[in-house]
C-alpha atoms as one frame of an Amber mdcrd trajectory, in Angstrom:
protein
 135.710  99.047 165.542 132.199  98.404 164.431 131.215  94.535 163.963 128.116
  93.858 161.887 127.193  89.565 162.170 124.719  88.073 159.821 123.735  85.012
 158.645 123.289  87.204 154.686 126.242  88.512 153.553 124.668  89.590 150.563
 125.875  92.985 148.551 122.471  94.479 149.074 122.092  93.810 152.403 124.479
  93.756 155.531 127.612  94.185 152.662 125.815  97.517 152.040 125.369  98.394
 155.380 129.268  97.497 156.267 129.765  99.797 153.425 127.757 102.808 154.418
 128.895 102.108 158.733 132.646 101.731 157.387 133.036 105.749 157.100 133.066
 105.484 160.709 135.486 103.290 162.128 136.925  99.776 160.765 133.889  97.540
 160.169 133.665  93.858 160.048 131.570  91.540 158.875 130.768  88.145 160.335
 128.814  85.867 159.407 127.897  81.242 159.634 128.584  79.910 156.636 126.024
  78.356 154.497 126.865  76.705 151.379 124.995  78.714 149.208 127.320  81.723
 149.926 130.583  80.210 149.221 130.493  81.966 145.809 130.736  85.256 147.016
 133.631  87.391 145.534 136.388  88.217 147.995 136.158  90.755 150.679 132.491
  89.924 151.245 133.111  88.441 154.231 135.473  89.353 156.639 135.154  86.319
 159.087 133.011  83.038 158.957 132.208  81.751 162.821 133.520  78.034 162.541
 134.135  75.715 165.651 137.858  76.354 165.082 137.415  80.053 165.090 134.634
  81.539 167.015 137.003  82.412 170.130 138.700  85.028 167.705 135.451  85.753
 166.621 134.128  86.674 170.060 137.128  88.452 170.827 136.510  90.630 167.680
 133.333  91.264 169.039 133.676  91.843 172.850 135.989  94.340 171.932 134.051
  96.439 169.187 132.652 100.297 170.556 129.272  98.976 167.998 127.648  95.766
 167.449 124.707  95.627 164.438 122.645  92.560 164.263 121.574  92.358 160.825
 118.765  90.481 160.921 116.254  88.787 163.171 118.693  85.140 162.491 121.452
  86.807 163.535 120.786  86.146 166.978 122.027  82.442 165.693 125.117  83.972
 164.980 125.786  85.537 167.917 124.910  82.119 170.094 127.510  80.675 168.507
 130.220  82.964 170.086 131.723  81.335 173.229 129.904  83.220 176.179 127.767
  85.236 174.641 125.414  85.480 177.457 127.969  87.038 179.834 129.176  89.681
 177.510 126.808  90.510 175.004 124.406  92.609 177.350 127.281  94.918 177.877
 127.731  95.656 174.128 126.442  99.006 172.145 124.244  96.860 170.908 121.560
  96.932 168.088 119.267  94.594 166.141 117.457  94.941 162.615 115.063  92.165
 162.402 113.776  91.997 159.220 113.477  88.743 157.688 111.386  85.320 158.099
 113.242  83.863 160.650 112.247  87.143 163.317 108.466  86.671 161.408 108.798
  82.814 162.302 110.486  83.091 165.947 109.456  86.468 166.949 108.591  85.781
 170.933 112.477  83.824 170.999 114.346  86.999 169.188 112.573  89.188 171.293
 113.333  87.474 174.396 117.122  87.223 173.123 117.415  90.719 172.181 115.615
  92.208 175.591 118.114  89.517 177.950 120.813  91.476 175.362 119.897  94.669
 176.315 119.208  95.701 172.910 119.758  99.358 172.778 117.676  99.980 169.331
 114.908  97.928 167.477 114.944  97.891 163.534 112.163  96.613 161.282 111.329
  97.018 157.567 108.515  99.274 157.138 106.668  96.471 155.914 106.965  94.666
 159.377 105.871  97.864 161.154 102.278  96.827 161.624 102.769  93.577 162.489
 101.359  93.136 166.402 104.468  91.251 167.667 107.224  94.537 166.796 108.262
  95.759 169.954 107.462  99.123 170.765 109.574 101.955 169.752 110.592 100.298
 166.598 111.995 102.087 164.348 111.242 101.625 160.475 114.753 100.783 158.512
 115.443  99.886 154.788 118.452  98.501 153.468 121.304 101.164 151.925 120.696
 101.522 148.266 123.329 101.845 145.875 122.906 104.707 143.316 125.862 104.213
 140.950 123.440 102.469 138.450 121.398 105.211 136.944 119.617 103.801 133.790
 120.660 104.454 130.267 117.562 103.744 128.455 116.279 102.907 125.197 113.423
 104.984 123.344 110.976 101.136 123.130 109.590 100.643 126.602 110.755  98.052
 128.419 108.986  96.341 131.717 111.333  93.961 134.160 110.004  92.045 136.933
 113.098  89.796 139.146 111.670  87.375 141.043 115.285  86.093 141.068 115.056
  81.918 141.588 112.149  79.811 141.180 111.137  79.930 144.710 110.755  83.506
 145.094 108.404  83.567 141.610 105.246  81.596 143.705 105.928  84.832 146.283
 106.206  87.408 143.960 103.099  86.243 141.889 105.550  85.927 138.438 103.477
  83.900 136.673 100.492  86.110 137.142 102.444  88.871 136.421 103.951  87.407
 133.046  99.588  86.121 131.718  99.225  89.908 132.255 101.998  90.901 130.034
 101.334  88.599 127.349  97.766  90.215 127.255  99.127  93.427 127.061 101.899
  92.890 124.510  98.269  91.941 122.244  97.943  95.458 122.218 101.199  97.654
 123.175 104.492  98.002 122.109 107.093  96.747 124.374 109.721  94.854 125.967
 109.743  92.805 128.493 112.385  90.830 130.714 112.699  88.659 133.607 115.951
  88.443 135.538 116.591  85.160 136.979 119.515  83.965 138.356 122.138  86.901
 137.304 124.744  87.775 139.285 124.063  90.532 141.630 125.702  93.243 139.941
 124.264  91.972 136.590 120.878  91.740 137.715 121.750  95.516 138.995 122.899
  96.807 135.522 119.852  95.103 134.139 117.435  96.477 136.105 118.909  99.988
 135.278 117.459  99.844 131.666 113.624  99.540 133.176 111.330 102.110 132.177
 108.784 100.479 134.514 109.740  97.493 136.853 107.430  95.128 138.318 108.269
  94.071 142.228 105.662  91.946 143.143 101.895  91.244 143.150  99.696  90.958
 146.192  98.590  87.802 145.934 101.067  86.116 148.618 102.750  88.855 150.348
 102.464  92.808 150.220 105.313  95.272 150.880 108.721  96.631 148.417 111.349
  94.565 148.148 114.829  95.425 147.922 114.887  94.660 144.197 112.017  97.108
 143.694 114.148 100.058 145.589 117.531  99.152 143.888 115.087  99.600 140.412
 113.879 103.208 142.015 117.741 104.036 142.494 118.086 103.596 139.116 114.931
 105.956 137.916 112.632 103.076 137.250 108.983 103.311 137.854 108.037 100.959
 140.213 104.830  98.957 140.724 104.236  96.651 143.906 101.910  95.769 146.462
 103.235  98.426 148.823  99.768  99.090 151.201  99.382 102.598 151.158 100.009
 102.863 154.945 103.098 100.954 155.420 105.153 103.575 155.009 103.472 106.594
 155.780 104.943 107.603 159.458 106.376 110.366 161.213 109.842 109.356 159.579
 109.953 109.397 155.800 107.213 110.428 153.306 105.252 107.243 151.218 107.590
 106.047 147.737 105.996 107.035 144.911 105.286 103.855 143.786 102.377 102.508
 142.138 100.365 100.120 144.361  98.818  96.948 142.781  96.362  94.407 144.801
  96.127  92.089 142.262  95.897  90.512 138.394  93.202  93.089 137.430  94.505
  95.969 139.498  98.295  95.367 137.926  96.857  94.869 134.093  94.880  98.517
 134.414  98.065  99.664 135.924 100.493  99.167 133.334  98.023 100.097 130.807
  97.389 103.498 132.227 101.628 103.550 132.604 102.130 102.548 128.697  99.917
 105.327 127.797 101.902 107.970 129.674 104.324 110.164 128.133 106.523 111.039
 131.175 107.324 107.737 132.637 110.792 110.151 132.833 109.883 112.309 135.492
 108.287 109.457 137.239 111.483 107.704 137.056 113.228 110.549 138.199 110.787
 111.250 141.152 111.675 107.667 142.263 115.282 107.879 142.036 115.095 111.364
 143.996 113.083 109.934 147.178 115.903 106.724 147.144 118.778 109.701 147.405
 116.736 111.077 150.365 116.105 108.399 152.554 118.586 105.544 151.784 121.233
 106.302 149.442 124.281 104.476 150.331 126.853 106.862 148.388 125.630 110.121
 149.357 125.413 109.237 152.941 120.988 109.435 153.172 121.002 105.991 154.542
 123.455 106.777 157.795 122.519 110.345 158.262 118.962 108.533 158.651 120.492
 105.777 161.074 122.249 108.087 163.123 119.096 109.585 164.219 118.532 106.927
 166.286 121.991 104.932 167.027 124.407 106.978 169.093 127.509 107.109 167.238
């Protein structure tokens, strides 16, 4: 049995990555419980750590052959098992930090996962660079679902999902929108913002994106898992993906369009509007997705097992 514990239970994150480990062996999810993911269908979850059950919790996981931490506040979930510290470091045992809590806490997961005898390190490539990673990391994105391949209209339409209100300050949405109103002056287009859809909804509307905005690099730089789900489905992409961040020894640069800022985006989608073979670019993107980290076709665990024995 693999067990997989997470404080995001999300369907593009750890759900996906019970999904693409659950070829394997039996897989389980488990995960605290925070209100805000009590609306999750069914079957997302397999178990919920409460004070009433976390001894059958930490039997479930003192007796799996694989444990996956799924990110770096995961190590909150498994302090919560009774005993943790006397079993845990003699787990198969493997950690994918790649949120704000390991960004946050770094020097406390690190100590957590090296007492744990952490077999494997996982960051996002946009973490890689960052002089806290421990060595030897290895560069991991989330599985991406390709069963949404766009069915698009001949009028050009541009998306950007900053998702809640929060996330629009990080993603520099309102930026983003002055520079579409300036360009709708003088182009023909459409243009959407998903906010607050369901995830499969948001999924199905990104699909119909001829060119999708991620974010801006005004707060943050990097791709964000809406921005590779919107390659999946043969959008063109546009984010503040530095150029280095993901050029390693273990998967070629996306072919996304990099943007530093207001000026740098506004040139950007005017050179794309002007293009007749947004298309192939689409296509291009879709391809490297089905390379690296497609979650049906088995990219995204022939990649992991590279460097998990399984």
């Amino acid at each position: 049995m693999i067990s997989i514990l997470a404080t995001d239970p999300s369907f593009g994150g750890s759900h996906n990555v019970k999904r693409a480990l659950s070829v394997l062996d039996k897989t389980v999810l488990i995960c605290t419980h925070p209100d805000k993911w009590r609306g999750r269908p069914a079957g997302t979850i397999d178990a919920i750590i409460t004070k009433e059950n976390a001894k059958k919790c930490a039997q479930t996981v003192k007796s799996s052959r694989f444990v996956f931490l799924v990110g770096g506040s995961a190590i909150r979930v498994i302090r919560q098992l009774p005993g943790y510290s006397t079993w845990a470091p003699k787990l198969n045992l493997v950690a994918w930090a790649t949120d704000s809590y390991y960004r946050e806490r770094h020097k406390e997961v690190n100590r957590t996962l090296k007492a744990l005898r952490c077999k494997q390190f996982f960051i996002l490539p946009d973490n890689s660079l960052l002089p806290y990673v421990p060595r030897n990391s290895v560069p991991l994105m989330h599985p991406i679902s390709l069963a949404y391949k766009g069915e698009r209209s001949r009028r050009v339409t541009i998306m950007h999902s900053p998702g809640t209100r929060t996330k629009r300050r990080q993603k520099g949405s309102a930026v983003i929108e002055g520079v579409i109103k300036r360009l709708q002056l003088e182009y023909d287009f459409d243009y959407r913002c998903l906010m607050k859809l369901p995830y499969k909804k948001c999924l199905e509307q990104q699909a119909l994106a001829h060119i999708f905005i991620d974010k801006i690099g005004l707060v943050g730089v990097g791709l964000g898992k809406s921005g590779l789900e919107a390659m999946a489905s043969g959008a063109v992409v546009v984010s503040a993906l530095h150029e280095t961040k993901c050029t390693s020894n273990f998967f070629t640069p996306p072919p996304v369009f990099m943007v530093t800022g207001e000026e740098d985006l506004e040139d950007t989608l005017r050179t794309l509007l002007e293009r007749k073979d947004l298309a192939d670019l689409g296509h291009r993107a879709r391809e490297w997705i089905a390379q690296y980290w497609g979650l049906e076709n088995g990219a995204w665990l022939n990649y992991f097992r590279r460097f998990v024995n399984l």
